[in-house]
N, C-alpha and C positions, 0 to 999 in steps of 0.2 A: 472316526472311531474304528478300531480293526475290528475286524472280523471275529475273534476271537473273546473281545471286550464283551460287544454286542452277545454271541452264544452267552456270556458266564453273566451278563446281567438280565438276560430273557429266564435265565434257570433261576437264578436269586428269586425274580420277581414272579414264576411261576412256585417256587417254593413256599413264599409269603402268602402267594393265594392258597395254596393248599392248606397252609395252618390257619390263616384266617378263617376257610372255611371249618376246617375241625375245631377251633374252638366259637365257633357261631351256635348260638342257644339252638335246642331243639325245637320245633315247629309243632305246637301241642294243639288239636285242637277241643274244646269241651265243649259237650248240647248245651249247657247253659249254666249260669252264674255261680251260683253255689260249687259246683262242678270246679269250675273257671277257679274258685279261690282255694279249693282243695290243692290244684296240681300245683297252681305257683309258691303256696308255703312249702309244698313238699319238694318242687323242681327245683325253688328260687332262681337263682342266675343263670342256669343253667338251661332253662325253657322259656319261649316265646307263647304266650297262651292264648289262641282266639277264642272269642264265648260265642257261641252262634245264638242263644236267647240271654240279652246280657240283664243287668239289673234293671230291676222294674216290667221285665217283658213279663209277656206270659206264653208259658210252653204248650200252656194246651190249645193255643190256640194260631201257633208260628207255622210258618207258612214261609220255605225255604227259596230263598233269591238263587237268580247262577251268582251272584258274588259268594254266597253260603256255599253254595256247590265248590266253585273255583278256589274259595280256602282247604273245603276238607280235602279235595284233589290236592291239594299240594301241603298237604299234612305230613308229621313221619308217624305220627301217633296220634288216634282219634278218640276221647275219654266219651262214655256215655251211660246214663242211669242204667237203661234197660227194666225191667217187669212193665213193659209196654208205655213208659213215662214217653217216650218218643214218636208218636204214632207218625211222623213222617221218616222219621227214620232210614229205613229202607231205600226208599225212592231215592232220597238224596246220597247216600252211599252210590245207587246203580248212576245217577245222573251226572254226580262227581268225578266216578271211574275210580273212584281211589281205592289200591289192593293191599293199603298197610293193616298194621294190628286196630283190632278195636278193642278197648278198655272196657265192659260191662262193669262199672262202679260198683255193684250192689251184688256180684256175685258172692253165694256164698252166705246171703242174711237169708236169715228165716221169716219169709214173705208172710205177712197179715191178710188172712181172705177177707177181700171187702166186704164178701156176704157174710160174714161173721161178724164182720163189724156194725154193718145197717142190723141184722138181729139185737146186738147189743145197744144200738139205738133203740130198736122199740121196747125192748125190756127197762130201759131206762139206767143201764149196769156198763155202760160203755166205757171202758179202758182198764175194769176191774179185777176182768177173770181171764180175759186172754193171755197176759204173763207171752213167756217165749218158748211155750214148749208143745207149739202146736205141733211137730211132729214130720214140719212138709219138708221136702230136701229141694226146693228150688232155686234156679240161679246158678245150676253147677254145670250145666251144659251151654254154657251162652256162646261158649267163641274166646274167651282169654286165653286158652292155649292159640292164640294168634294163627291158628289154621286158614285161615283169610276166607273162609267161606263165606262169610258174613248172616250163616244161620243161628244169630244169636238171640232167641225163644222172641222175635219179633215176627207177630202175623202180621202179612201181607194183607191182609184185607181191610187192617186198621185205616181210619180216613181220616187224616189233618188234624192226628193227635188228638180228636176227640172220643175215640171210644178204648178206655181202658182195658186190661186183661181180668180176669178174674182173682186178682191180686193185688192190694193198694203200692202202689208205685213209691210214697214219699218216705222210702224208708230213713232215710239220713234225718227224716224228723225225729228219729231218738238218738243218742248222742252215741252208744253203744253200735250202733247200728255206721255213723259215723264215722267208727275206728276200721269198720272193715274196709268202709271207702276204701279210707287214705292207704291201708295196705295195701290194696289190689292197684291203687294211681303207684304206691313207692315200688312195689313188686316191676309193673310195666315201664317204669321208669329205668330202673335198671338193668333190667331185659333187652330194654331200645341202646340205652346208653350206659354201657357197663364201666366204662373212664369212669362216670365221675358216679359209682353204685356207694358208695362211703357218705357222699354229699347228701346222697337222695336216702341213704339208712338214717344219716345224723338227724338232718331235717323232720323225715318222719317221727322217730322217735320222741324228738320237741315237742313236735304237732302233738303227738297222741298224746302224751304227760300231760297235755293243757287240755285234751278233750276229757280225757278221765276225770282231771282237778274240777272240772264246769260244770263237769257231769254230778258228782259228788254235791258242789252247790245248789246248783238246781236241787236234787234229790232236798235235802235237807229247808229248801226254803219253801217248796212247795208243799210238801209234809207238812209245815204248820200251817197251811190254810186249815180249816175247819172243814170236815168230809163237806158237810152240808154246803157248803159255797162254790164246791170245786165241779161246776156247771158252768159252762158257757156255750156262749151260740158265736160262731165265723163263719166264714161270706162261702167256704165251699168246705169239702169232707178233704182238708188234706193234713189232721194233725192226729190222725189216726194211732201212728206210732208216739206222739209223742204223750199221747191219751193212757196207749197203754204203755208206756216210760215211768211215766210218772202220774197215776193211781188219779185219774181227771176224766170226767166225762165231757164229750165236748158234742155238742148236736149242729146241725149246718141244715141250710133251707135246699141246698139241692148236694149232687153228690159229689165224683170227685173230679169231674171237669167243671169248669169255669163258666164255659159257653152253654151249661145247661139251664134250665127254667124251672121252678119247682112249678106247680098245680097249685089251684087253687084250696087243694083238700088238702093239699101238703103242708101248706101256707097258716091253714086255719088249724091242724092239726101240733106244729111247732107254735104258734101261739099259744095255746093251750098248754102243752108244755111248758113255754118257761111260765107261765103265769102258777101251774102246778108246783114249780119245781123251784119259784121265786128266783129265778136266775139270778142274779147282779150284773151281767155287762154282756154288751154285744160285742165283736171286735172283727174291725174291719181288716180284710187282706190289701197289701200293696198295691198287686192290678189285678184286684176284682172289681166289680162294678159295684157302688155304693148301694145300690136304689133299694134293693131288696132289705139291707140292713134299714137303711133309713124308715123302709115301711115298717117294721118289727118294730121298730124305737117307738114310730106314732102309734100304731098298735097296742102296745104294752105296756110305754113309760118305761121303759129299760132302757139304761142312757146306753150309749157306745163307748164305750172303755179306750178305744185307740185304736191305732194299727199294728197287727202283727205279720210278721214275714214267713211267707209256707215255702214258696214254689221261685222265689226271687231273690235278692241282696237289695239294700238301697242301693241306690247310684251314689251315695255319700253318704255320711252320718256313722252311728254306732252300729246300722244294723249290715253296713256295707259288704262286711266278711262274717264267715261260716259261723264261726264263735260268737261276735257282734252280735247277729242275729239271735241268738239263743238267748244270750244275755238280755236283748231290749226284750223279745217275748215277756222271758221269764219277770222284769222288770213292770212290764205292762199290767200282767195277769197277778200279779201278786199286789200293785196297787189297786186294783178295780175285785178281787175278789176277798181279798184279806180284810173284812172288817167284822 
């Protein structure tokens, strides 16, 4: 082969790698599942998505590998709740080395203080009167201007994800609260990758059409419950937002980490309660631990209604994706409290 052959098929086939790599999906990575199914309706073909807490984990209590490390290091884009949902967060950012954009999901919503919300517990008026115009401006300073500093409102002092901020983290539990998501994933999305910024507008737009349409059902189905029924008790405090979404008090036996233990005065104290407040159903979280609910049931005679999804996706089923989920909720609670 001459000489010349050789140079013009080395440049071909250096050519070929260059556009294979240019149209090679982007390397996304999300804290976890929910996150995980946000970016890929909104990236679709166009992003490669790791979950680092996938369905069925639980975030409060993950506890990051160097495999976890070694993905987000070789991330180009890393998506995360932020209002402290992440309490390892940090560390694994510093352990990773990685200097790309971070995504703060939730930039931008009007954070629930959880002390407002435990007060609305004991007053027994939980999800009633908080509405969305508490007033606070948080989530505007996280780091989405991709400044790479990585000062995005996470305290370093937080340990292994178990201790919250003064702020309930699960805000995508109301469906509104959901649209800001997906803007702030479609915003970064095309910021990282402006070629294909049309795809990731189209897409979104889809997305949000169908979160408003679900949102509007919800709305309209849970309205006909009967005020008096719309009490229930789950495995931890993480449906805060969707309590106040949609006009439902919801009580839980510890707060809004998973790995907590309620007391014994806490214990006899929500007995009491639903027995005042005739609850109708318990309902169990994904991965939470059963035993507390199960005591409540022998306790009370309040059966357990089913499983609802807060902090997770299934690994399969209906409740696998972000909408999924809302649906089987909304499905669950409206059979176990509607009578």
């Amino acid at each position: 082969m001459s000489k010349s052959l050789t140079l013009l098929l080395g440049a071909a086939a250096l050519t070929l790698s260059s556009a294979a790599r240019a149209e090679a999906p982007m390397n996304v990575v999300a804290s976890f599942s929910i996150l995980g199914d946000m970016v890929e309706q909104v990236g679709g073909e166009h992003v490669d998505v790791t979950t680092l807490v996938g369905p069925d984990g639980d975030a409060h209590v993950f506890s990051p590998s160097p495999t976890d490390a070694r993905a987000v290091g070789e991330a180009d884009l890393f998506v995360v709740n932020g209002l402290h949902f992440e309490g390892w967060l940090d560390r694994l950012v510093e352990a990773s080395g990685y200097a790309g954009p971070i995504v703060v999901a939730s930039q931008g919503i009007d954070a629930l203080s959880f002390d407002e919300e435990r007060e609305g517990h004991a007053d027994h008026d939980h999800g009633h009167d908080h509405g969305h115009d508490h007033g606070h401006d948080h989530g505007h300073d996280h780091g989405h201007d991709h400044d790479h500093d990585h000062d995005h409102d996470h305290d370093h002092s937080h340990d292994a994800g178990h201790d919250h901020g003064p702020e309930d983290p699960h805000a995508w539990q109301d469906l509104q609260n959901g649209k800001q998501y997906v803007e702030n994933i479609r915003d970064a999305l095309v910021e990282a990758d402006p070629e294909h910024a049309d795809d990731y507008r189209d897409n979104a737009e889809q997305y949000l059409d169908a979160i408003g349409t679900l949102d509007d059902k919800i709305h309209q189905r849970l309205e006909a419950i009967p005020e008096d029924n719309r009490v229930l008790i789950t495995s931890h405090d993480a449906f805060g937002y969707f309590a106040d979404a949609y006009a439902l008090e919801i009580l839980s036996p510890v707060g809004l980490s998973t790995s907590a233990e309620p007391s014994a005065a806490d214990m006899a104290e929500l007995i009491q309660q639903i027995r005042e407040r005739d609850v109708k159903a318990l309902f169990l979280e994904n991965m939470a631990n059963p035993a507390l609910l199960e005591q409540l049931e022998d306790e009370t005679g309040v059966a357990i209604g089913g499983t609802l999804y807060a902090d997770a996706l299934a690994s399969d089923g209906d409740a696998s994706t972000y909408l999924g989920m809302f649906k089987h909720n909304v499905d669950k609670l409206t059979q176990a409290l509607d009578d």
